[in-house]
C-alpha positions in Angstrom: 0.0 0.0 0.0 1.6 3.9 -0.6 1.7 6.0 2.2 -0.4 7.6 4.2 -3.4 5.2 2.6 -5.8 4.5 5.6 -7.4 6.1 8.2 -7.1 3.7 10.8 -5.2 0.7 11.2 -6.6 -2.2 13.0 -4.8 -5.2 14.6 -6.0 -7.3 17.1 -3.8 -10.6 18.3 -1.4 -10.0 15.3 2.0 -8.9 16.7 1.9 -12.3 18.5 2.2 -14.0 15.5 5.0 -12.2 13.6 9.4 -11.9 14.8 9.7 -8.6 13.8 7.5 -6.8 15.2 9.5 -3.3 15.2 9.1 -4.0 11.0 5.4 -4.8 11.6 4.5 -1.6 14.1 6.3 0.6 11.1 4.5 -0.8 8.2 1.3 0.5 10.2 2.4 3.5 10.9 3.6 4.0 7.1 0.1 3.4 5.8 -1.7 5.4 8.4 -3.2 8.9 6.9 -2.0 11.9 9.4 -4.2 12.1 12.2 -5.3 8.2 11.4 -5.7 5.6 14.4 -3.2 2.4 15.1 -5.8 0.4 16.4 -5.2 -2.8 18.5 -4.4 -5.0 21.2 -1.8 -7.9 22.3 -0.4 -10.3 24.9 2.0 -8.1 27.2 4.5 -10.0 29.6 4.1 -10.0 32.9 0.9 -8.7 33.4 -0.3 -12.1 34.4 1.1 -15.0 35.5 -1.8 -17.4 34.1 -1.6 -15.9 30.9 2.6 -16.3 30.5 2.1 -19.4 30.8 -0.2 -20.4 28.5 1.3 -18.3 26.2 4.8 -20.1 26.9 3.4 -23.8 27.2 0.6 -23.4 24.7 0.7 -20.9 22.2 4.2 -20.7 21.6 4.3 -24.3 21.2 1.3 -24.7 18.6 3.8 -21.8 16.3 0.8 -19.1 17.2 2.5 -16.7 18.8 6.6 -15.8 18.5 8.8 -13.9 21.2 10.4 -11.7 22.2 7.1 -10.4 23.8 7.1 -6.7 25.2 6.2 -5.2 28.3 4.1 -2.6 29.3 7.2 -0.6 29.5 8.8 -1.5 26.5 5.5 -0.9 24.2 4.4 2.3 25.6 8.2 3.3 24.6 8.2 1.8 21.1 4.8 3.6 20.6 5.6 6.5 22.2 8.7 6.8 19.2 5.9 7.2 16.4 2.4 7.6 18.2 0.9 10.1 20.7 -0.7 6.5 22.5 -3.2 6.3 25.4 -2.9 2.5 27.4 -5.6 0.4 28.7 -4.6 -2.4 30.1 -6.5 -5.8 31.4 -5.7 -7.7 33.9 -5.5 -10.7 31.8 -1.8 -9.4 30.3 -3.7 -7.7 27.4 -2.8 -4.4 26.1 -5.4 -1.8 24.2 -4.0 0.9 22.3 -4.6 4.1 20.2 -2.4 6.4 18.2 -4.4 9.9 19.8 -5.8 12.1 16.9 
């Protein structure tokens, strides 16, 4: 897609799945208009003990999802490089975020 193509950018459970996901988080941001949305949510480590282990024993073992994982830490700074972001976070080690208007 060019640049700047779309309005908002939607991904939900998709970083899990892909290595790169510096390569990923910048091919959304590429496509999204000025002012668009980075919509989305994904599995943060160490939010909950339950869910890093399922992730680990599970999900990672089916192929579904790939480390390295990020923190809350380390995502609201890899955001914060390209996005204006507002955090909601679960208690289930889920992360919900925005690229603000």
């Amino acid at each position: 897609f060019r640049n700047e193509s779309f309005d908002a950018v939607l991904s939900i459970d998709r970083l899990n799945a892909v290595e790169d996901k510096r390569e990923a988080l910048s091919e959304m941001t590429r496509v999204l208009k000025k002012n668009g949305r980075l919509i989305g949510c994904f599995y943060i480590e160490g939010r909950s003990g339950k869910t890093d282990r399922f992730v680990k024993w599970f999900l990672m073992k089916k192929g579904w999802f790939k480390g390295p994982f990020e923190t809350q830490t380390s995502l609201q700074l890899r955001l914060s490089q390209d996005l204006e972001t507002i955090f909601l976070c679960s208690k289930a080690g889920k992360a919900t975020w925005r690229g603000a208007e």
